[in-house]
MITI-639924 format. One line per field, with one value per residue (C-alpha): residue number from 1; residue in three letters; y, x, z; chain. Coordinates in steps of 0.001 Angstrom, whole numbers, m for minus. Layout:
BEGIN
resi	c(NUM;...)
resn	c(ALA;...)
y	c(Y;...)
x	c(X;...)
z	c(Z;...)
chain	c(A;...)
//
This chain:
BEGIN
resi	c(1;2;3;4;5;6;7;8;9;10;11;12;13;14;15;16;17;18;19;20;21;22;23;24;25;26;27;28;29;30;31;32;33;34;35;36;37;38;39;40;41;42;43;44;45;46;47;48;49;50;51;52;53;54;55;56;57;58;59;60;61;62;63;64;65;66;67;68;69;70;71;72;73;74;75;76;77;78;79;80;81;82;83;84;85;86;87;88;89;90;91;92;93;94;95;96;97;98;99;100;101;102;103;104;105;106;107;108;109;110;111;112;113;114;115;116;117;118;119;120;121;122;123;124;125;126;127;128;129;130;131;132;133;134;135;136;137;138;139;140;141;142;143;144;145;146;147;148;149;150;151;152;153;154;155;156;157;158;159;160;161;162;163;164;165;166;167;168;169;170;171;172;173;174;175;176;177;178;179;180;181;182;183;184;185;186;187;188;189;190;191;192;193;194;195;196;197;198;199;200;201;202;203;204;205;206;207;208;209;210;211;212;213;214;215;216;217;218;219;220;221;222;223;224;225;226;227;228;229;230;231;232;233;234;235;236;237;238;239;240;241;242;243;244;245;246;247;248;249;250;251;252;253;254;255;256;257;258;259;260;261;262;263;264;265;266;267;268;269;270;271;272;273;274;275;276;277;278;279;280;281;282;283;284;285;286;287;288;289;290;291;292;293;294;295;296;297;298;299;300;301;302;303;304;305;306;307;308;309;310;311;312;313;314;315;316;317;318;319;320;321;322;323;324;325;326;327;328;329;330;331;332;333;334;335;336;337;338;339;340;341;342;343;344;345;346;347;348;349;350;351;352;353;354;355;356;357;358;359;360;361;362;363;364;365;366;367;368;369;370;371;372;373;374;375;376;377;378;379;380;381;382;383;384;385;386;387;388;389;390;391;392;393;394;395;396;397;398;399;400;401;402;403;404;405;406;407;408;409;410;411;412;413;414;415;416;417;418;419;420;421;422;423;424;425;426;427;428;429;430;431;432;433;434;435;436;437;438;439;440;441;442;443;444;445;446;447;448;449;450;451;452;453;454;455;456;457;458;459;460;461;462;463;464;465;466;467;468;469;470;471;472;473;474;475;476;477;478;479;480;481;482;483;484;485;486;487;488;489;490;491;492;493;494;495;496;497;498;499;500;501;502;503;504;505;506;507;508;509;510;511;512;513;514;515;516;517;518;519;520;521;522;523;524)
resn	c(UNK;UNK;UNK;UNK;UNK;UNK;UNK;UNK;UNK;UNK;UNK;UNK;UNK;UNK;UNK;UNK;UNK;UNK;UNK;UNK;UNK;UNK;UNK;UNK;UNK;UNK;UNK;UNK;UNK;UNK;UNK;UNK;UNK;UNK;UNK;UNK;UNK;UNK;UNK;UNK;UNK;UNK;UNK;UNK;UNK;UNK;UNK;UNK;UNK;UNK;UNK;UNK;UNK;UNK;UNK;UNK;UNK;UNK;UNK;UNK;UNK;UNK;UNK;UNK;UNK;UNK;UNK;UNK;UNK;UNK;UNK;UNK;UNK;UNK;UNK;UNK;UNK;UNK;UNK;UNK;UNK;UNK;UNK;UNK;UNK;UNK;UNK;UNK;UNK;UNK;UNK;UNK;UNK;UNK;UNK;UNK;UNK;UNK;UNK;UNK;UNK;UNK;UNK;UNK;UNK;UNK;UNK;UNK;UNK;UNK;UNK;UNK;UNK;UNK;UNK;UNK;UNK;UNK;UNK;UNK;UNK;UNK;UNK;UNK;UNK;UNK;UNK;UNK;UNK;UNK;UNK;UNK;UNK;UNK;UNK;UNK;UNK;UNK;UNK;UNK;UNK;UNK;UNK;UNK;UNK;UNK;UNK;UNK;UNK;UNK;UNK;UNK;UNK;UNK;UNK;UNK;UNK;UNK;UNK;UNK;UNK;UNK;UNK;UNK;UNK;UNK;UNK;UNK;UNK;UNK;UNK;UNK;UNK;UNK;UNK;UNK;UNK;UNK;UNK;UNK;UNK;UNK;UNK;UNK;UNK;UNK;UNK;UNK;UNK;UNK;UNK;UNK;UNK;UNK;UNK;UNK;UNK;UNK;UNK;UNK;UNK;UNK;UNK;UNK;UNK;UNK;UNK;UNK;UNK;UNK;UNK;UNK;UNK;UNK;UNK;UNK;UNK;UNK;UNK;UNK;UNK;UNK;UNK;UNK;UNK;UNK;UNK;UNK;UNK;UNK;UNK;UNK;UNK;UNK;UNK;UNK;UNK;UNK;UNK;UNK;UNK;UNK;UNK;UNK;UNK;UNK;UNK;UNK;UNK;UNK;UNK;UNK;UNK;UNK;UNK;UNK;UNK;UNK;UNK;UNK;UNK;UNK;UNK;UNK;UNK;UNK;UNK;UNK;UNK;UNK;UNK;UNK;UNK;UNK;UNK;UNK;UNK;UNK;UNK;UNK;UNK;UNK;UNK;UNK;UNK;UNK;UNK;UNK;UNK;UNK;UNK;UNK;UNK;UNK;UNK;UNK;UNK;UNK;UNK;UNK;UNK;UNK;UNK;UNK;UNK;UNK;UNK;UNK;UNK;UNK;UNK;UNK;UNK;UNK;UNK;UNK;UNK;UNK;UNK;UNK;UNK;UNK;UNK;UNK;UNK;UNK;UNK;UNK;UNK;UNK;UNK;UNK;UNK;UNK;UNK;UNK;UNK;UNK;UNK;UNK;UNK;UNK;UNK;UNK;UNK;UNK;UNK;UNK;UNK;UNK;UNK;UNK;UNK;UNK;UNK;UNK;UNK;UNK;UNK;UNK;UNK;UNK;UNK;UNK;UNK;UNK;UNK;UNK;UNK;UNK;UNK;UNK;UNK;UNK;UNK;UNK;UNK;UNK;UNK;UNK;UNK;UNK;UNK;UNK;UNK;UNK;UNK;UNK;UNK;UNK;UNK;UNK;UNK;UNK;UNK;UNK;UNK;UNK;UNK;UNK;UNK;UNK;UNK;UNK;UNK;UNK;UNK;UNK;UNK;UNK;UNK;UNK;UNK;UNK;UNK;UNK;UNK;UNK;UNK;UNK;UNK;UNK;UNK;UNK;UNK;UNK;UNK;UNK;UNK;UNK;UNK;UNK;UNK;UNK;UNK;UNK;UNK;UNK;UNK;UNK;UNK;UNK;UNK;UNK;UNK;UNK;UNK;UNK;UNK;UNK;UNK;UNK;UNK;UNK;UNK;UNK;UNK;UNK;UNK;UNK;UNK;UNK;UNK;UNK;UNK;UNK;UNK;UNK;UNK;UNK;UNK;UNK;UNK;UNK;UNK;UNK;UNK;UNK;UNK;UNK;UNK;UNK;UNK;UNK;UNK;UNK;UNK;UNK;UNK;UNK;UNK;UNK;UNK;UNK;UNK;UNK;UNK;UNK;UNK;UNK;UNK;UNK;UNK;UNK;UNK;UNK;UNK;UNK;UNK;UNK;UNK;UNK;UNK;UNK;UNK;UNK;UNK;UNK;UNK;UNK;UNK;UNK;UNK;UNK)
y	c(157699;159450;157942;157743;158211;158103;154966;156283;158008;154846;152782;155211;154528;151071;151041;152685;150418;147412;148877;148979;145749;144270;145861;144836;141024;141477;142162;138923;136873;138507;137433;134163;133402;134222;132040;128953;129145;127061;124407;121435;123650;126407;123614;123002;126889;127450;123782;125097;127353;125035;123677;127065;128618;125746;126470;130188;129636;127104;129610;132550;134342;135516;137120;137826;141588;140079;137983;140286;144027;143808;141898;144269;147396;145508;144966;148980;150482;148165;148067;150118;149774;148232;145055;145758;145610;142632;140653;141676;140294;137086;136407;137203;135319;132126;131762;133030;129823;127864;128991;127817;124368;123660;124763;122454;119917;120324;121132;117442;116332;118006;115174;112939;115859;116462;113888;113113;116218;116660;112106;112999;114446;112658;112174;115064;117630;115872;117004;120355;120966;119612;121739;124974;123775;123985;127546;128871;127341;129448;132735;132119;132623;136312;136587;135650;137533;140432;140449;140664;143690;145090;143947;145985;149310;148883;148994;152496;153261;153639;151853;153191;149617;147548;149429;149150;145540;144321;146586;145340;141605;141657;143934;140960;138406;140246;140718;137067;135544;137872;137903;134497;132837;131893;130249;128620;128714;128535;128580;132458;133445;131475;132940;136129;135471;134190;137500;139393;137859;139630;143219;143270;142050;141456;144514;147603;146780;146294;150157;151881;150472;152007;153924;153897;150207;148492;144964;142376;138253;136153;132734;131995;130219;129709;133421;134201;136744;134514;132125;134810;135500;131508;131138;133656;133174;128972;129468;131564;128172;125722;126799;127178;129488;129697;132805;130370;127265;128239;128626;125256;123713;125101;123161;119802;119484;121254;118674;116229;117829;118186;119820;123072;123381;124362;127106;128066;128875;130673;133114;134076;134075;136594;138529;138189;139349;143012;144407;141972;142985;146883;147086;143939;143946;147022;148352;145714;146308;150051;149605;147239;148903;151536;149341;147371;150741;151227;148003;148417;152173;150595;152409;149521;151630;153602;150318;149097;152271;152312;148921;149595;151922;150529;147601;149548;151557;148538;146220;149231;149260;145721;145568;147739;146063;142738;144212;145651;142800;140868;143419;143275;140025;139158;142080;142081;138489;139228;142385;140532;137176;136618;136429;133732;130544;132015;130460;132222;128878;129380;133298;131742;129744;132135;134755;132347;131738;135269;136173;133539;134538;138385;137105;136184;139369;141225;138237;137650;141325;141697;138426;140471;143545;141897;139502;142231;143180;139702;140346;143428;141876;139527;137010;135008;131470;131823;133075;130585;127229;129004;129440;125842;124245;126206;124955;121127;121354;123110;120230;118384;120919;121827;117811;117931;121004;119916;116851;117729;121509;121257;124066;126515;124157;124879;128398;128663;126980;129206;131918;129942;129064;132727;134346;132147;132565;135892;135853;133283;135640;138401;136765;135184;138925;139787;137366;137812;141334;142758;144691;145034;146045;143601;146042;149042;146290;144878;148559;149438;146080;146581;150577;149536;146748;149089;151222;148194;146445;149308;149943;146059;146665;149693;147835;144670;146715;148685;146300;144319;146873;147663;143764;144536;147482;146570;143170;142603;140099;138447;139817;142985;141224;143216;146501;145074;143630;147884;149392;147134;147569;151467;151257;149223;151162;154415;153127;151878;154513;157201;155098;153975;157414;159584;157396;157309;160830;160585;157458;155745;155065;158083;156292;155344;159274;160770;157610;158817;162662;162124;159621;162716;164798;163291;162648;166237;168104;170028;170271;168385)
x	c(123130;120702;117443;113793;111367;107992;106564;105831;109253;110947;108717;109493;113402;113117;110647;113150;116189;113858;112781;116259;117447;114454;115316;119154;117346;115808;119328;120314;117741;117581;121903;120075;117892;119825;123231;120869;117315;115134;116702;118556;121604;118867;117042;119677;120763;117534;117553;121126;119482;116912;119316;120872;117167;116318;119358;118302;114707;115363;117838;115059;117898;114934;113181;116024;114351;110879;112424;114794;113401;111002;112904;115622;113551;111765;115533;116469;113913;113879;117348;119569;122236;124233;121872;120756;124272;125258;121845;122973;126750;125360;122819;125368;128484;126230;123899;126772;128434;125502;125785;129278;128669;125340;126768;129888;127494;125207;128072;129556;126240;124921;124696;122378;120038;119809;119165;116500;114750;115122;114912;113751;117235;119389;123050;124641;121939;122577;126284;125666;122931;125412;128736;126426;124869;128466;129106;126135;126109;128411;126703;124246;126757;126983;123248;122825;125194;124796;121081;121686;123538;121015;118129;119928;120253;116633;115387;117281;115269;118500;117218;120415;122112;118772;118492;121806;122495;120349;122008;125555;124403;122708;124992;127824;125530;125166;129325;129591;128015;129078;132727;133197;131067;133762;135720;133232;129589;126629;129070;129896;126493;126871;130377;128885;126154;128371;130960;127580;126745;129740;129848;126559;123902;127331;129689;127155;126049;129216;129834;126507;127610;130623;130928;127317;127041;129572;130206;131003;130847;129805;128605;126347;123386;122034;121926;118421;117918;119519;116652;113856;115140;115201;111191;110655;112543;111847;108184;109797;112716;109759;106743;106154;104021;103066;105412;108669;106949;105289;108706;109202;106931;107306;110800;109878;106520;108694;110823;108498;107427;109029;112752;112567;109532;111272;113239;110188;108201;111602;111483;107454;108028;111253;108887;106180;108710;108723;105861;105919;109184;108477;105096;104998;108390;109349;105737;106610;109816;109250;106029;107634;109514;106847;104600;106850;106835;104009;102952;106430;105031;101334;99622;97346;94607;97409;99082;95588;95180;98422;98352;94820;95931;99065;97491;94413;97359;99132;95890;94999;98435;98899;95173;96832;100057;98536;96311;99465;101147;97996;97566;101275;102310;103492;105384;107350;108288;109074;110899;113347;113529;113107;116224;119690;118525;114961;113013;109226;108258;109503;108533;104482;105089;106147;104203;100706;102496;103743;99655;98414;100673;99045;95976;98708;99944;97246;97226;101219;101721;98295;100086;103739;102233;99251;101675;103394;100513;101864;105327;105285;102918;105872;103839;105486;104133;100112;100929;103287;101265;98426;100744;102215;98513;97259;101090;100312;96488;97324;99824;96691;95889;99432;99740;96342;97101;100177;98917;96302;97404;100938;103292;100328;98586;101407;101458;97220;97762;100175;97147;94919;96925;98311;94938;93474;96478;96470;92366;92764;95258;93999;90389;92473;94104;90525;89385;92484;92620;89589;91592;92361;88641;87960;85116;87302;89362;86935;85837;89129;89352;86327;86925;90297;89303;86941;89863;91474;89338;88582;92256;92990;90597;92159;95995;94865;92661;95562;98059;94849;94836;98508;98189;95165;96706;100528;101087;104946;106748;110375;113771;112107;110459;112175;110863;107456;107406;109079;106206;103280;104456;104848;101360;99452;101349;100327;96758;96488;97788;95415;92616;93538;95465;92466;90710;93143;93388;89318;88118;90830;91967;93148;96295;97142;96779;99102;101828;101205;101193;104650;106011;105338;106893;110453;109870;109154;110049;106817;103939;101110)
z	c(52471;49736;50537;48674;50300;48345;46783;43252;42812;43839;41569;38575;39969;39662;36747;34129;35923;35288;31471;30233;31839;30169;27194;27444;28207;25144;23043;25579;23688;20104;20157;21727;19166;16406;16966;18521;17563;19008;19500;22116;22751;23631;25642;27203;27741;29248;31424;32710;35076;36391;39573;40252;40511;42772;45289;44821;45742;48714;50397;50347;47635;45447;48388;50886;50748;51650;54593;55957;55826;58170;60737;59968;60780;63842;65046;64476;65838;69050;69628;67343;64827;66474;66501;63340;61817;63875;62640;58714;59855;61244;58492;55640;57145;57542;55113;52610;54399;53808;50162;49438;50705;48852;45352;46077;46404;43360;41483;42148;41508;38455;35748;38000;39173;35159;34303;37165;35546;31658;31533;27680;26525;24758;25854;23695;25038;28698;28601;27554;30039;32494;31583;31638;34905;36502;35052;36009;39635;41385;40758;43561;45543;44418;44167;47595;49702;47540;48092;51677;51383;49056;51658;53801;51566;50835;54390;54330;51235;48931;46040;43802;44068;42897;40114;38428;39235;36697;34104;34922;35244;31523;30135;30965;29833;26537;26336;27262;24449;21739;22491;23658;21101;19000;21636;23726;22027;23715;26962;26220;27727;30777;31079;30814;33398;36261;35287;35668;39145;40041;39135;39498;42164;44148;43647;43507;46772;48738;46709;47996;51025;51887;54678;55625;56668;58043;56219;58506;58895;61555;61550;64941;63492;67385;67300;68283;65850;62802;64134;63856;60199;59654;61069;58580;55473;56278;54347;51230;51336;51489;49845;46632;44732;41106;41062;40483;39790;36547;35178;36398;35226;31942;31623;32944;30979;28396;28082;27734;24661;20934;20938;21392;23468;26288;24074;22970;26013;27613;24572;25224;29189;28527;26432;29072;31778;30990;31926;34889;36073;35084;37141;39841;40834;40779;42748;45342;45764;46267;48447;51010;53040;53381;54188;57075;58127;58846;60452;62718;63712;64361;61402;60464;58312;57218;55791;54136;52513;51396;49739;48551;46303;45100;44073;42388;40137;39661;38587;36151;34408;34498;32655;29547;29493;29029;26382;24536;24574;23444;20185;19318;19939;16816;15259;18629;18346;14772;15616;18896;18116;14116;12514;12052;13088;14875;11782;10963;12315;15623;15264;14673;17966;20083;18954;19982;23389;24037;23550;25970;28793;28322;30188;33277;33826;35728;37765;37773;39066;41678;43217;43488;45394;47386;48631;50460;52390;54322;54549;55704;58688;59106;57656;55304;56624;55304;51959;51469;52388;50302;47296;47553;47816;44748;42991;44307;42573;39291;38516;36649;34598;33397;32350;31037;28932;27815;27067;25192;23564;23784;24433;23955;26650;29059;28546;28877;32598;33466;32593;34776;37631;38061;38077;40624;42680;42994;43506;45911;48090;47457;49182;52260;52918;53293;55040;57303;57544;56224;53526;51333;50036;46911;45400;44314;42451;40605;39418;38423;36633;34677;34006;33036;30841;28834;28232;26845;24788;22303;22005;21195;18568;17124;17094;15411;12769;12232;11591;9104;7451;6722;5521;3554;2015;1500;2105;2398;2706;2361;3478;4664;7777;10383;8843;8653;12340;13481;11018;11956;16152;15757;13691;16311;19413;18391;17187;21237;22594;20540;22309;25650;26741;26526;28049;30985;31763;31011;32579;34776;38161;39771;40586;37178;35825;38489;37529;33734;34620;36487;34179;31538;33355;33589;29697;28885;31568;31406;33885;32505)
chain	c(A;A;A;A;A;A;A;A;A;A;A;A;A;A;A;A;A;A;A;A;A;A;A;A;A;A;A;A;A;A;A;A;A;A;A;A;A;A;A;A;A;A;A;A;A;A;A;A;A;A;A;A;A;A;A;A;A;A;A;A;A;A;A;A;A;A;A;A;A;A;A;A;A;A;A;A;A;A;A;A;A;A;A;A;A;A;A;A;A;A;A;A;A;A;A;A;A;A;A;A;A;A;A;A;A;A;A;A;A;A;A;A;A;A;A;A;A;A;A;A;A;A;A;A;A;A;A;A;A;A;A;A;A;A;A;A;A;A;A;A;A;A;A;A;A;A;A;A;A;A;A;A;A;A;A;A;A;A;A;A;A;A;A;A;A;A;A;A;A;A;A;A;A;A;A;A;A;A;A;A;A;A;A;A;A;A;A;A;A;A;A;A;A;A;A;A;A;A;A;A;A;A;A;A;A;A;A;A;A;A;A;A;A;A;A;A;A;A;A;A;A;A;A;A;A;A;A;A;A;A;A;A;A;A;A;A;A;A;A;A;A;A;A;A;A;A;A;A;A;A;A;A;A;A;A;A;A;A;A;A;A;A;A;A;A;A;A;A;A;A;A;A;A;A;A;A;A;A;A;A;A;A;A;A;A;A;A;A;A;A;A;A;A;A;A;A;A;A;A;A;A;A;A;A;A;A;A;A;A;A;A;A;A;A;A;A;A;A;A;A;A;A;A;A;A;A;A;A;A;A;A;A;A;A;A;A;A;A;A;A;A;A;A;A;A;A;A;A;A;A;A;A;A;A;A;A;A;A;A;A;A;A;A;A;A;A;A;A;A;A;A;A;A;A;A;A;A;A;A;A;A;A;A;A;A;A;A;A;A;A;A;A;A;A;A;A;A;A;A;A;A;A;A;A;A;A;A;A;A;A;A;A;A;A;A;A;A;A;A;A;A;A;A;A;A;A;A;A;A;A;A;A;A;A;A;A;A;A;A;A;A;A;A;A;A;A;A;A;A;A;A;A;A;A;A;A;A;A;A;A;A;A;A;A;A;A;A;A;A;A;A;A;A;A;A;A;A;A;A;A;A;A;A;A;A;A;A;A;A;A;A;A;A;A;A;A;A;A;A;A;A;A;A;A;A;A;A;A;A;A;A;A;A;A;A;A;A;A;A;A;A;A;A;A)
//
C-alpha cells in the first residue's frame, strides 16, 4: 500500500484534491444558480439535505476518521492486524446495519420531520423539499460505510482514496443536473448526488483497498472493542459544535426569513467553503494520524510541537484567505453565480454575505486543526460538551441577528460564534494540556494580519479604480467580474507575497516554497 508519510506533502495531496472539488462545487452551483436562482425550489434544494446531514452527524459519518483512527492504531499496535481488521469488520457490518435501518425510517417519515423544521414553507415548496429529501437520504448509507473504509486507509497514511472521492461525488452531481434536467428538474442534482455517493466516497475506497485490507462484516455490537469505538464516537453523535450547526442554523432561521434566504446564505457558505475545506480540512485530515501517532508512541512534546506548528501555518494562511475573499467578494460572486435566473439582486446579496463569513474563516479552520490536538489524545468527550455549550449560548444571538439584520445578521453570528469557538478551545487545550502555547499565535496573527491589510487595500483600490476609469456595465458583466478578480488578485498578491517570503511565519514560506515547486518545477 503506497503510503505518505509527511504532513505537508499530504496536506498539498489533499489540498489540490480539495481545490478542484471545490472548484467542480463551484460549476455544481454556477449550473445551480443559473436554472433556479434564488429561489423556493433552491430553498428547498438546499432544505433537502438538512435530515440526511442530521443522520450523518448523529452516526459520527462526518468524523468516522476522528473516532476511529486512533482507536484503530491503539488496536494495531497492541494487538495486531488481525484485531485491527476484525474491529474495522465489526464496526462497518454494524453501524452500516445501523445505517440501513435509520434511513428506512426517516425516509417513511420525511414530510413530518419537514415540516417540523421549514413550518414557514408553503405546501408546493413542502413537497419538493420532501421528494428531494427521499433521494438524497440513502446516500448516507454510502457515505458512512465508505468512510469506514477510508478511516481505515488513512490510519495507513494512503490518502489516494480521500482525495478523489470528492472529485467523483461532484463530478456526478454536476452530470446529474445537467443531463437530467429536462426530465426531472431540480431532482437531476439530487440524482446526481446519491449516483455520486456511490462511485465515490463508497467505491474508491473498497478499490484502494484491495488486497491490502481485507473487507469483511460482522455485526457484534457487545464486542468490547465496537464499545470502545461507541464511548468515543458517542460525543461526535451527541454534541454539537458550531462546525455543523452554523449550517444549521443558517436554514432554520433561514427559513424564517424572505424566500430565498436560505438559497442565499447556501450560495455565500459554498463560496466560503473553499478555503475552509482547502486549508482546515485538508491540514486536519493530514495532521491526524501523525499526531495519534505520536500520542500512541508516548511522544507528548513531540505531539505539541507538532500541532504548534501546524496550527501557526494554518492560522497564517487562513489570515490571507479570509482577506482575499474579503477584497474580491464581489467579482467572484459575479463571476460563479451571476447569470440565468441568479439576478444582480441576488449577486448584491450574496456578495455582502460571502464578505461577512471572511472574518469566520481563521476561526472556522484554527477550530478544524486544534480540535485534533483532542482526538488524537482519544479525547473526543471535552471538546465536544465545550462545542455544544458554546452552540446552546450563541442561539440568542443568531435570533437576535436575524431578527434584527436579516440574512446578513445570520451570516455576522456565524462570524462571531466561530471565532469564539475556536478561542474558547483553543484556551481549554491549554488549560488542559499546557499547549498548545497561545503567544506564538497571536504573533503570527498579528504579523499575518499586517501582511493582509495592505494587500486588501491594494485589491479594492484596484478594482475603484478600474470603476473610476472604465466603468462598464450591461451584458458584459462576466468579463467585468474575470477582469476586476484577475485585477484585484494580482494587486494582493504583488503585496502580500513579498511580504510572505519577507515577513511571515516560517511555516507558511516553506508551504509556498513547495507549493512553487510542484507549479514550476524549479527550486525556489
Amino acid at each position: 500500500m503506497k503510503k505518505t508519510e509527511n504532513i505537508t506533502t499530504a496536506a498539498l495531496l489533499l489540498a489540490s484534491s480539495i481545490l478542484l472539488s471545490r472548484i467542480l462545487g463551484y460549476l455544481r452551483e454556477m449550473l445551480l444558480a443559473y436554472k433556479f436562482g434564488a429561489s423556493a425550489t433552491t430553498d428547498a434544494f438546499y432544505a433537502a439535505f438538512q435530515i440526511p446531514d442530521l443522520l450523518n452527524y448523529f452516526l459520527a459519518g462526518g468524523a468516522l476518521s476522528i473516532a476511529f483512527i486512533p482507536l484503530y492504531n491503539r488496536v494495531l499496535a497492541k494487538n495486531g492486524e488481525k484485531a485491527a481488521h476484525d474491529l474495522m469488520a465489526n464496526v462497518l457490518g454494524t453501524l452500516g446495519l445501523i445505517v440501513v435501518i435509520m434511513t428506512a425510517l426517516l425516509w417513511v417519515n420525511a414530510e413530518a420531520l419537514v415540516r417540523f423544521q421549514f413550518p414557514k414553507f408553503d405546501n408546493d415548496t413542502v413537497a419538493l423539499t420532501v421528494w428531494l429529501t427521499r433521494i438524497v437520504l440513502p446516500a448516507q448509507i454510502f457515505f458512512i460505510t465508505g468512510g469506514i473504509l477510508q478511516a481505515v486507509l488513512l490510519a495507513h497514511k494512503n490518502f489516494h482514496a480521500a482525495a478523489l472521492a470528492p472529485l467523483i461525488y461532484n463530478t456526478c452531481t454536476i452530470l446529474g443536473g445537467y443531463f437530467l434536467y429536462p426530465f426531472f428538474g431540480i431532482a437531476g442534482f439530487a440524482i446526481g448526488t446519491l449516483a455520486g455517493s456511490v462511485l465515490g466516497p463508497f467505491l474508491m475506497p473498497i478499490l484502494f483497498s484491495f488486497r491490502h485490507i481485507p473487507i469483511r462484516l460482522r455485526v457484534r455490537p457487545r464486542e468490547r472493542d465496537f464499545v470502545v469505538y461507541l464511548a468515543m464516537a458517542a460525543p461526535l453523535m451527541f454534541g454539537q459544535t458550531l462546525l455543523t450547526l452554523d449550517e444549521w442554523y443558517g436554514r432554520w432561521f433561514g427559513a424564517m426569513l424572505t424566500t430565498g434566504s436560505v438559497a442565499h446564505i447556501s450560495y455565500a457558505r459554498r463560496l466560503m467553503q473553499v478555503p475552509i475545506a482547502v486549508i482546515g480540512q485538508a491540514v486536519g485530515a493530514a495532521a491526524l494520524p501523525t499526531l495519534a501517532k505520536l500520542w500512541a508512541e508516548d511522544k507528548v512534546d513531540e505531539l505539541n510541537k507538532t500541532l504548534l506548528q501546524t496550527l501557526k501555518t494554518g492560522l497564517a494562511l487562513s489570515v490571507l484567505a479570509g482577506a482575499a475573499f474579503f477584497a474580491a467578494a464581489r467579482p467572484i460572486v459575479g463571476l460563479v453565480y451571476e447569470h440565468g435566473a441568479f439576478t444582480r439582486d441576488d449577486s448584491f446579496v450574496v456578495s455582502a454575505l460571502t464578505a461577512i463569513f471572511a472574518f469566520a474563516i481563521p476561526g472556522w479552520i484554527l477550530q478544524q486543526i486544534s480540535i485534533r490536538g483532542f482526538y488524537a489524545r482519544g479525547d473526543t468527550w471535552r471538546p465536544m460538551v465545550l462545542g455544544t455549550v458554546l452552540s446552546v449560548a450563541v442561539i440568542p444571538l443568531y435570533m437576535f441577528l436575524a431578527h434584527t439584520q436579516g440574512v446578513d445578521g445570520l451570516a455576522l453570528a456565524g462570524a462571531i460564534g466561530m471565532t469564539l469557538n475556536a478561542v474558547a478551545t483553543l484556551a481549554f487545550a491549554y488549560h488542559l494540556h499546557k499547549a498548545p502555547e497561545l503567544k506564538p499565535l497571536l504573533n503570527v496573527f498579528i504579523k499575518t494580519l499586517g501582511i493582509a491589510i495592505p494587500a486588501i487595500v491594494a485589491a479594492k483600490t484596484a478594482i475603484w479604480l478600474r470603476e473610476m476609469i472604465a466603468p462598464m456595465d450591461g451584458w458584459q458583466h462576466k468579463y467585468i467580474a474575470l477582469g476586476d478578480l484577475c485585477l484585484a488578485g494580482a494587486a494582493f498578491g504583488i503585496i502580500a507575497l513579498p511580504a510572505v517570503f519577507l515577513f511571515g511565519e516560517e511555516g507558511l514560506r516553506q508551504y509556498c516554497r513547495k507549493i512553487m515547486r510542484r507549479l514550476t518545477g524549479l527550486a525556489v
